[in-house]
Backbone as a ProteinNet text record, in pm:
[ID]
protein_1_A
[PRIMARY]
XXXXXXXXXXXXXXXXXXXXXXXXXXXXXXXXXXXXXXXXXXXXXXXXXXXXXXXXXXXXXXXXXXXXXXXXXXXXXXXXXXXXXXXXXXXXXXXXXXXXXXXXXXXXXXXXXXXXXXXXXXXXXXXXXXXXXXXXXXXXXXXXXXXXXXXXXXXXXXXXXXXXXXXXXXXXXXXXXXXXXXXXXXXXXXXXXXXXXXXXXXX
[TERTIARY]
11420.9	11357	11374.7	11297.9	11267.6	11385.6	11468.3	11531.8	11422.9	11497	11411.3	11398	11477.4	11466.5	11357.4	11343.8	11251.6	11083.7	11092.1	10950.9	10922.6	10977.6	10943.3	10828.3	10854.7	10744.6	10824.9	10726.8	10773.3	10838.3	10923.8	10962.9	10819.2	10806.6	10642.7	10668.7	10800.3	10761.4	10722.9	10732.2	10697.6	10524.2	10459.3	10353.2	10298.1	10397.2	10309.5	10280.9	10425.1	10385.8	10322.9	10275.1	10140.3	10006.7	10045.4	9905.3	9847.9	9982.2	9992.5	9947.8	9985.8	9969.5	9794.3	9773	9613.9	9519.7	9558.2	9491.9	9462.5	9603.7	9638.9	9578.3	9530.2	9501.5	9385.7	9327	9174.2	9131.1	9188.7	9141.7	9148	9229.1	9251	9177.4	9128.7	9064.3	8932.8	8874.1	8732.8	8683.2	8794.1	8736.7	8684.2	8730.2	8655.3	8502.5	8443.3	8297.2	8276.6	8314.5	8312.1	8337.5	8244.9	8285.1	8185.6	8228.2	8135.1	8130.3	7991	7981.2	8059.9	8187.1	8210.4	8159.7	8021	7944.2	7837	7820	7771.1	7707.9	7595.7	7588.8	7576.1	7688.2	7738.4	7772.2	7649.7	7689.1	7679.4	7675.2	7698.8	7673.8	7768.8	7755.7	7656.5	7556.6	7415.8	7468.4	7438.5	7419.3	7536.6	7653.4	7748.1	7765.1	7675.9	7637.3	7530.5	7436.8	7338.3	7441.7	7501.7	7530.6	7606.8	7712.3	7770	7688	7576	7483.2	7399.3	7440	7374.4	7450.8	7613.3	7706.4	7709.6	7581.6	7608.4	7585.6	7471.9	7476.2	7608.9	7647.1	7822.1	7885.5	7946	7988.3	7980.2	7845.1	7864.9	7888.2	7901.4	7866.5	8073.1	8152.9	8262.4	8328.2	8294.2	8341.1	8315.5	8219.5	8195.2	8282.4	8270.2	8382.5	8553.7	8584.4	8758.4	8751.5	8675.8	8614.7	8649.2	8576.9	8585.5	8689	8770	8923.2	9019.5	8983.2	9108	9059.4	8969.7	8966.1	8995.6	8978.8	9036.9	9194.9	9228.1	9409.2	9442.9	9399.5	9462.1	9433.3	9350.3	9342.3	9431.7	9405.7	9539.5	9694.6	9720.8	9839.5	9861.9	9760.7	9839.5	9815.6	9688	9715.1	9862.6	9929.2	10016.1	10185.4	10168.2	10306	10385.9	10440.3	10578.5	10662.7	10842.4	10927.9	10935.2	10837.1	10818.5	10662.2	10617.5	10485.6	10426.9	10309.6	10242.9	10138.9	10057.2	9942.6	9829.5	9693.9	9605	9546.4	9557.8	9546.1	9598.6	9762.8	9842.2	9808	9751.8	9729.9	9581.2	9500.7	9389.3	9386	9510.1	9518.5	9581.6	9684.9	9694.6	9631.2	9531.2	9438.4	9299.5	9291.6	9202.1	9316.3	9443.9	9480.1	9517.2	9520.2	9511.3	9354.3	9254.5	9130.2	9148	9204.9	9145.2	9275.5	9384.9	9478.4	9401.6	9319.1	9250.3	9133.1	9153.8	9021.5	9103.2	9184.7	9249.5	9244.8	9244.5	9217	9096.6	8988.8	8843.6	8872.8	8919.2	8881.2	8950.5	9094.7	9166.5	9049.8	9023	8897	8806.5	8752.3	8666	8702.8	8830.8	8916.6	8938	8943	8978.4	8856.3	8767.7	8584	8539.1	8561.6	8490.9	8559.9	8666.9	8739.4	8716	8644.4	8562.8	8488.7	8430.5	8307.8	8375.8	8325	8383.8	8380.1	8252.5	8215.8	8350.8	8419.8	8537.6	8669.3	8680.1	8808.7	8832	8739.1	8682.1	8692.4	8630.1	8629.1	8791.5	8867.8	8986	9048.2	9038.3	9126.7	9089	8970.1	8898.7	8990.2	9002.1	9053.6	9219.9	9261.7	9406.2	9397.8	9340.3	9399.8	9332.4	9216.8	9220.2	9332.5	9387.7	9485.8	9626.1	9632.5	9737.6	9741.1	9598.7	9560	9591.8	9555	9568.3	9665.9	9741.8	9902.7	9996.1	9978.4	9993.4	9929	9800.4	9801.2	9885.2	9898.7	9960.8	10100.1	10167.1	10330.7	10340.6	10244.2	10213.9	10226.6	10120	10090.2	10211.2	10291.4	10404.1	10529.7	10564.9	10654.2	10618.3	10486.5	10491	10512.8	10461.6	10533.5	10667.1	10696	10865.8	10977.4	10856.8	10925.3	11056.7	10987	11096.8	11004.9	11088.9	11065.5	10959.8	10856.4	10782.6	10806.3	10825.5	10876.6	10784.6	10950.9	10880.6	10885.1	10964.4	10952	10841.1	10835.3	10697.4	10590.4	10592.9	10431.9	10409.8	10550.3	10602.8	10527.7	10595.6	10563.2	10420.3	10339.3	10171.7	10113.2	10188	10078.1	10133.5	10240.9	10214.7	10109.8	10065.7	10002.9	9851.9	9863	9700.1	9686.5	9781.6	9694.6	9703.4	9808.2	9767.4	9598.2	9596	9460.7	9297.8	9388.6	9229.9	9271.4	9399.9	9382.7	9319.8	9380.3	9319.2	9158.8	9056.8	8952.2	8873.1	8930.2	8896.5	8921.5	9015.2	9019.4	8912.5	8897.2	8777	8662.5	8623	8509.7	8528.1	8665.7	8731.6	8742	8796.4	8909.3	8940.6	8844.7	8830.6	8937.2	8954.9	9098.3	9197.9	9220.3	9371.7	9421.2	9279.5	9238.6	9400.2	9382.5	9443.3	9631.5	9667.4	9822.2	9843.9	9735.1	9795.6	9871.1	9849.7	9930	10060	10139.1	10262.5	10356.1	10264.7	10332.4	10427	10368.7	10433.2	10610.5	10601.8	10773.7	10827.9	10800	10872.6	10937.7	10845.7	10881.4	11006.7	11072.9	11242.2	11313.4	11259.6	11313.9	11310.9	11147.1	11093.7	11135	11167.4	11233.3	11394.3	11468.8	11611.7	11614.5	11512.6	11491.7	11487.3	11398.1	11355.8	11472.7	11578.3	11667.3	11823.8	11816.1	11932.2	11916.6	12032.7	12052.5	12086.7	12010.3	11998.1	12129.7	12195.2	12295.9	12292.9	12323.8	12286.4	12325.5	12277.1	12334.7	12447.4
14318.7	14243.3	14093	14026.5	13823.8	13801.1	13735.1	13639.2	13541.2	13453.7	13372.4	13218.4	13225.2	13115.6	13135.4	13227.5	13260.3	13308.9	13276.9	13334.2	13215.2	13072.5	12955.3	12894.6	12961.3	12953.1	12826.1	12726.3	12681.9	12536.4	12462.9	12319.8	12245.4	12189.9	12115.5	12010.7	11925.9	11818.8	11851.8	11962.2	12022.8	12020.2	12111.1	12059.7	11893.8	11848	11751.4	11676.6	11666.5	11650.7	11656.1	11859.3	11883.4	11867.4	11832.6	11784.7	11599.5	11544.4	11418.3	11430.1	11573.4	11550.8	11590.9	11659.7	11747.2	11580.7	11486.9	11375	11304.1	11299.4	11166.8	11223.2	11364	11427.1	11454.6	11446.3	11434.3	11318	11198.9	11065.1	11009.6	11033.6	10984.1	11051.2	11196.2	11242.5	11194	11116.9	11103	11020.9	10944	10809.2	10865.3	10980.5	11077.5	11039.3	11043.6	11041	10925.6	10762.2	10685.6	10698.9	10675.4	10737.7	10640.1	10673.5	10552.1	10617.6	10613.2	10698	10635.4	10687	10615.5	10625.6	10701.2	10660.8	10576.8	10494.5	10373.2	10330.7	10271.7	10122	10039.4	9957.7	9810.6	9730.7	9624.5	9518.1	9346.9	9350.3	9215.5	9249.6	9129.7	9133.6	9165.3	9126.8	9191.8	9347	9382.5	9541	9598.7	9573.6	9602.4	9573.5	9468.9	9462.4	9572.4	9620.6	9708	9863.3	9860.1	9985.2	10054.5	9898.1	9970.3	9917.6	9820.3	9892.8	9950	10095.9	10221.8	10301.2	10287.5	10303.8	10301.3	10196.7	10172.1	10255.8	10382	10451.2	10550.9	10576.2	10677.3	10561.5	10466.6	10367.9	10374.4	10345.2	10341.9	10518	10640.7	10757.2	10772.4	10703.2	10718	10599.2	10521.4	10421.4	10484.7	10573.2	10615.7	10757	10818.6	10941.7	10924.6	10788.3	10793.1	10707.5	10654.9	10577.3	10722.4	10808.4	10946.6	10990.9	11027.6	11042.6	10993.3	10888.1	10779.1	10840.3	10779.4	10787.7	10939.1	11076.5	11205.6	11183.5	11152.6	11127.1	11097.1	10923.4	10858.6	10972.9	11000	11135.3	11244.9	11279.2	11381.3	11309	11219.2	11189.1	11135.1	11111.7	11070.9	11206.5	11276.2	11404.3	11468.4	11496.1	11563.9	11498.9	11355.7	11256.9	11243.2	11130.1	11115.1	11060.6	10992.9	10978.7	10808.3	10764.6	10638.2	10634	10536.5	10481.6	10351	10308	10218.7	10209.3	10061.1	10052.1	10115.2	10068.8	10169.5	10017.1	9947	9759.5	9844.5	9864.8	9841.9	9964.2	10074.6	10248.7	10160.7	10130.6	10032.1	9966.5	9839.6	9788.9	9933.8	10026.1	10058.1	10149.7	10221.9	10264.8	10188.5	10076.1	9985.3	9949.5	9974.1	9912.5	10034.4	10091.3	10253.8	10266.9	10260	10191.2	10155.9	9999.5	9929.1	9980.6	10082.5	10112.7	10241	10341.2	10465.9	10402.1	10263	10206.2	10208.9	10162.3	10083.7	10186.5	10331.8	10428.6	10398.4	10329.4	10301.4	10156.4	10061.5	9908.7	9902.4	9997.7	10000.9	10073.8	10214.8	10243.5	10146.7	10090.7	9955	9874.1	9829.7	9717.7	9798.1	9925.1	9969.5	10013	10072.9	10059.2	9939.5	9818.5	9680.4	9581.6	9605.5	9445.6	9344.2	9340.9	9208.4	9135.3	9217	9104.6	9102.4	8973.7	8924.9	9015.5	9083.5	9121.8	9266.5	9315.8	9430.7	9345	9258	9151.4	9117.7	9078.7	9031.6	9160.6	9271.4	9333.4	9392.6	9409.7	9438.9	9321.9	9226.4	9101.9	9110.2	9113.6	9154.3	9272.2	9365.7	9506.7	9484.5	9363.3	9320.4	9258.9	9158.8	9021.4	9106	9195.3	9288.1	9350.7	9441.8	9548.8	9450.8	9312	9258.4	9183.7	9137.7	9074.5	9209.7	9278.1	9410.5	9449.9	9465.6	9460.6	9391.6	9227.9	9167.7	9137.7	9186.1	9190.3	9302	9426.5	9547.1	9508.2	9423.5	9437.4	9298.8	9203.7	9062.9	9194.1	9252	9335.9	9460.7	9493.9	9591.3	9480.6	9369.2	9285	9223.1	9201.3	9121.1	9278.8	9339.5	9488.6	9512.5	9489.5	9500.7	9382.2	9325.5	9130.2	9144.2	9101.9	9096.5	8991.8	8947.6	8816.6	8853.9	8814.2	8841.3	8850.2	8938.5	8973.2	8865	8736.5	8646.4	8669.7	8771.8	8789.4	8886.5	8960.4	9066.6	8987.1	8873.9	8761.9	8695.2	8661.7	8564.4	8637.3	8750.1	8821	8884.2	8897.7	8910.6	8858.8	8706.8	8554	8520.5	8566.3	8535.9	8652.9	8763.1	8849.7	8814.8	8761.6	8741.8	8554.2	8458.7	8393	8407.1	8505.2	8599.9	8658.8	8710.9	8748	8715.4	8571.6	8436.7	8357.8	8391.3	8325.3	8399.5	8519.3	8641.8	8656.4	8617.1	8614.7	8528.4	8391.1	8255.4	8295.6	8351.2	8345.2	8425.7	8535	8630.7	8539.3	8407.3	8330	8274.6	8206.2	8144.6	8219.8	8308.7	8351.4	8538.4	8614.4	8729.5	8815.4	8854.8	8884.6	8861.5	8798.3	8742.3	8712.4	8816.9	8765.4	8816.4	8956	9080.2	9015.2	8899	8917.7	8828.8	8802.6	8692.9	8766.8	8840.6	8912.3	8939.1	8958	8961.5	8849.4	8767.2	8608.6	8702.2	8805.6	8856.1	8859.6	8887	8948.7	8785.6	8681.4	8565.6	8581.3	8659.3	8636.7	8642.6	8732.5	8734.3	8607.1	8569.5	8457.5	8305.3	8322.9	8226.8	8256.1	8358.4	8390.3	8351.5	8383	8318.1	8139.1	8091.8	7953.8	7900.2	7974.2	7897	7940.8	8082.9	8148.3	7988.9	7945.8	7905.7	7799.5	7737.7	7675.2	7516.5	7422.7	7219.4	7171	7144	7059.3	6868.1	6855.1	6722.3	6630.8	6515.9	6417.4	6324.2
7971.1	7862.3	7888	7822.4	7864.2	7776.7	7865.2	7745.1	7623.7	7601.1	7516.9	7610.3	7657.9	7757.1	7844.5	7911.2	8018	7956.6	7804.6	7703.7	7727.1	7732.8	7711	7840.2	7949.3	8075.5	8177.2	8178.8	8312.9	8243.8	8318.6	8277.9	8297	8183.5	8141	8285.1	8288.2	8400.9	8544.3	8559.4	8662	8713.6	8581.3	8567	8580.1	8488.7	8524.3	8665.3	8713.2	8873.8	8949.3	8908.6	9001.9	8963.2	8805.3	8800.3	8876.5	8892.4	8940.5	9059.5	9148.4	9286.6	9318.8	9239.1	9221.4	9241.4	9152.5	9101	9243.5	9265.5	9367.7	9502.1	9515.7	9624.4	9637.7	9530	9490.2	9556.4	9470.8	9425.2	9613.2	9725.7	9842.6	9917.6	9903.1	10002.9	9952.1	9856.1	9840.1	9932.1	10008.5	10100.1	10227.6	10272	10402.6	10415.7	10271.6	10269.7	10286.7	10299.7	10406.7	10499.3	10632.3	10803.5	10846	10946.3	11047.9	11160.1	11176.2	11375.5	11486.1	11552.2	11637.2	11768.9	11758	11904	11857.9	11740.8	11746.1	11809	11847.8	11929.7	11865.6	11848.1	11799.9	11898.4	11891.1	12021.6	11931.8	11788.7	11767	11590.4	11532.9	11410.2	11337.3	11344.5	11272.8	11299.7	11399.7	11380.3	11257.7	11259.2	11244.8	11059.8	11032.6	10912	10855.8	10930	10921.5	10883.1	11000.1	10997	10842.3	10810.5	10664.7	10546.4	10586.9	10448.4	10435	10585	10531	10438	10426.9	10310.9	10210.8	10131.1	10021.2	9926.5	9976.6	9873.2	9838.5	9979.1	9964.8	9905.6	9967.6	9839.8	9728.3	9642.9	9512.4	9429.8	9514.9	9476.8	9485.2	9604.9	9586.2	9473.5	9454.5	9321	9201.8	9180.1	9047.9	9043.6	9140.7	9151.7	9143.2	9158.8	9184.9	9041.4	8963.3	8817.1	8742.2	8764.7	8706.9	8706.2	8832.5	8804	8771.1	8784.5	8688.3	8561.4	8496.2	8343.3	8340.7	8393	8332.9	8365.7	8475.4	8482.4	8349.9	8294.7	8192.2	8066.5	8093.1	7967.5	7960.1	8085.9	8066.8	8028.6	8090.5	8079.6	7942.9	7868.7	7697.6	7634.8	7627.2	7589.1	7600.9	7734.8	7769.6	7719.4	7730.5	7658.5	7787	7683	7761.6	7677.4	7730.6	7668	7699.4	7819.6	7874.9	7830.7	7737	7725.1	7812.3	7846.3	7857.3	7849	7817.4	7748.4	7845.5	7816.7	7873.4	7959.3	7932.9	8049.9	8164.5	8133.1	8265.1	8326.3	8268.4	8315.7	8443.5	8321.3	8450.7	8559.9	8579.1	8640.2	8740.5	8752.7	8872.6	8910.8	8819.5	8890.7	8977.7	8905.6	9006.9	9137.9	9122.7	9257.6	9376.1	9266.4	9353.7	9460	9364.4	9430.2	9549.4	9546.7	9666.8	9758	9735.2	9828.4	9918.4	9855.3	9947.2	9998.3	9996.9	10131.4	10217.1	10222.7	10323.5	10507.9	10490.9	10562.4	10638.7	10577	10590	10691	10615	10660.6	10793.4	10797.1	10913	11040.3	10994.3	11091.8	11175.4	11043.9	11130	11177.3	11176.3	11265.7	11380.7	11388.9	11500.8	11627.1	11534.9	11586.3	11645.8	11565.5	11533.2	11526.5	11579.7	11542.6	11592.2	11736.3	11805.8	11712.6	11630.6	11540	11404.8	11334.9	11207.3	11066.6	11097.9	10974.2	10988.7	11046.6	11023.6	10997.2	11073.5	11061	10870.5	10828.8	10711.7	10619.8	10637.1	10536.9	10495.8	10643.9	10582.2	10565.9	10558.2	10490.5	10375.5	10326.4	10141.4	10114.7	10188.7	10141	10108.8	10203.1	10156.8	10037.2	10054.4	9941.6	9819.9	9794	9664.8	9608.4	9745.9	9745.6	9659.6	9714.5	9669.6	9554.6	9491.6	9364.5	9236.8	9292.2	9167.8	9161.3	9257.9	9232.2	9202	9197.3	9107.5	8970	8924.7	8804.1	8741.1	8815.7	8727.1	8734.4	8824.6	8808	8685	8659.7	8541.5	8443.4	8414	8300.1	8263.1	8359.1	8323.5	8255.3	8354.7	8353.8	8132.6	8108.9	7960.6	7880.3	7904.7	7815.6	7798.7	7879.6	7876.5	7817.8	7856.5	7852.7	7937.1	8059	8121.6	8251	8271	8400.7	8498.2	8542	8651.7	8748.6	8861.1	8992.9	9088.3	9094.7	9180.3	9329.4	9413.6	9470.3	9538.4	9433.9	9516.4	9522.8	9443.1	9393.2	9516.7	9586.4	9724.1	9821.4	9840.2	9938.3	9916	9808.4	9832.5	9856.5	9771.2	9829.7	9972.3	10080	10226.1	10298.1	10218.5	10256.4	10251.6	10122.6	10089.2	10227.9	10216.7	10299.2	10413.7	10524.1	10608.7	10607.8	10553.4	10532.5	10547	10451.4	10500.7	10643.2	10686.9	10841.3	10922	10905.1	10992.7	11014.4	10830.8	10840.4	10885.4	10890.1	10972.9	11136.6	11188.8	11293.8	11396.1	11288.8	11322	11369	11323.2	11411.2	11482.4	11505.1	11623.3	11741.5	11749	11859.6	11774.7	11813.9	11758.4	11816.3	11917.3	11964.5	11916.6	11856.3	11798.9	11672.7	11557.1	11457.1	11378.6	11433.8	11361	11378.4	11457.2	11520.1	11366.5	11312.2	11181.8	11056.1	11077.3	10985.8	11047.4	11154.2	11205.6	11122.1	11023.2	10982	10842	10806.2	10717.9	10718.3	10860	10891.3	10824	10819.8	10785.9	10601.1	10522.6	10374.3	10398.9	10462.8	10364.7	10390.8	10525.7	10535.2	10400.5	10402.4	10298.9	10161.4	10136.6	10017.3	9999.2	10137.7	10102.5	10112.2	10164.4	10187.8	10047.5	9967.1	9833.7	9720.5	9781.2	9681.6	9676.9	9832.3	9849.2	9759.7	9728.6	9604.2	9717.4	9611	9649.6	9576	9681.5	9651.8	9645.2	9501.9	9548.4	9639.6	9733.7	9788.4	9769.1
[MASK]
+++++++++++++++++++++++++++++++++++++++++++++++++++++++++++++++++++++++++++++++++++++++++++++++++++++++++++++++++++++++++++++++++++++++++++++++++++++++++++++++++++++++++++++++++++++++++++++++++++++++++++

């Protein structure tokens, strides 16, 4: 015979997990349906512009589909509760940054297809400095909920990411080879961070 313990079924957080993982496994494999032929013939920026705005219609068919799963996630997840709340801003912001994080599979592709010409250099520098703007709005928007101090260091270390990013995309017209090493500038934050932590003694 069932105890009464075991009538009760499964630990709910359990569920919810997998319903977390169902979401998150959904929401990442939708970017597949961006692809790019890699027997191509791409021999100069024009083409290479051509080719991904034959995308745009999978584009806008995957923006409205991972749009769709966010908003059923956030549904489920207030339906279902919790013992930790937050507003439905900050639920937004990381699902828009969730967004521009299951490109990133994509923009890397084309740097790796295309990285000679500007227009791939460029799109994943957009795909960064997004990836890193939305993640600083959602950690602004968690940080005033809580009231608690804004994480100046993660802000440090996005803004050497994001102008990484616009060097990387400038360099893409210069000197295309060498666009991608601009981001190696990253490894410096911790440094730049104990630089600005250490404390000015006066003269």
């Amino acid at each position: 015979m069932e105890t009464g313990h075991r009538l009760k079924g499964v630990p709910k957080q359990r569920l919810d997990a997998l319903t977390d993982g169902v979401f998150a496994f959904a929401m990442t494999l939708l970017v597949i349906s961006l692809d790019l032929p890699s027997d191509a013939q791409v021999t100069n920026a024009g083409q290479l512009l051509g080719l991904l705005a034959q995308l745009q219609d999978t584009l806008l068919v995957y923006v409205i589909s991972f749009v769709v799963l966010g908003a059923r996630w956030i549904r489920n997840a207030k339906d279902h509760g919790s013992e930790t709340w937050c507003s439905y801003g900050y639920a937004w912001a990381v699902i828009i940054h969730l967004f521009f994080v299951t490109l990133i599979p994509f923009s890397t592709k084309l740097v790796g297809l295309y990285g000679e010409f500007w227009p791939a250099v460029c799109l994943y520098a957009a795909n960064t400095i997004l990836t890193a703007l939305s993640s600083m709005r959602a950690a602004d928007l968690l940080a005033k909920e809580e009231q608690e101090p804004k994480p100046l260091d993660a802000r440090l270390d996005l803004t050497v990411l994001i102008v990484t990013a616009l060097l990387s995309c400038a360099l893409a017209f210069l000197a295309p080879g060498y666009s991608m090493y601009a981001y190696l500038l990253n490894a410096g934050s911790p440094f730049l961070r104990r630089a600005l932590h250490r404390p000015h003694h006066g003269s």
